[in-house]
Steps between C-alpha positions, in 0.01 A plus 500: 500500500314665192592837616858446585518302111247685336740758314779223414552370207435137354704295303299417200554152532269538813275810429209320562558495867569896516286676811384861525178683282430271199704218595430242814345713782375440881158412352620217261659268806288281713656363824389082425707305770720593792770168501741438793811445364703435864437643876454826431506550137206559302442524115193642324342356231383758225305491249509758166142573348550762251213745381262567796 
């Protein structure tokens, strides 16, 4: 997902969630929960830690 997003552009109104080099990378997100939301659906829970 930060590949495929990593060269498109934010609105400014939500630039603080921009991905790629310098903005949120792989190494920022933390995998907290896994939560099963019916049968066979699954949603992660992620957590943003900035500056590591």
């Amino acid at each position: 997902m930060i590949d495929d997003n990593s060269t498109r552009q934010c609105d400014r109104e939500h630039a603080e969630w921009a991905v790629g080099p310098g903005y949120i990378e792989l190494r920022h997100l933390y995998l907290v929960e896994i939560w099963q939301v019916s049968k066979n659906s699954f949603e992660p829970v992620i957590c943003y830690k900035g500056d590591v």
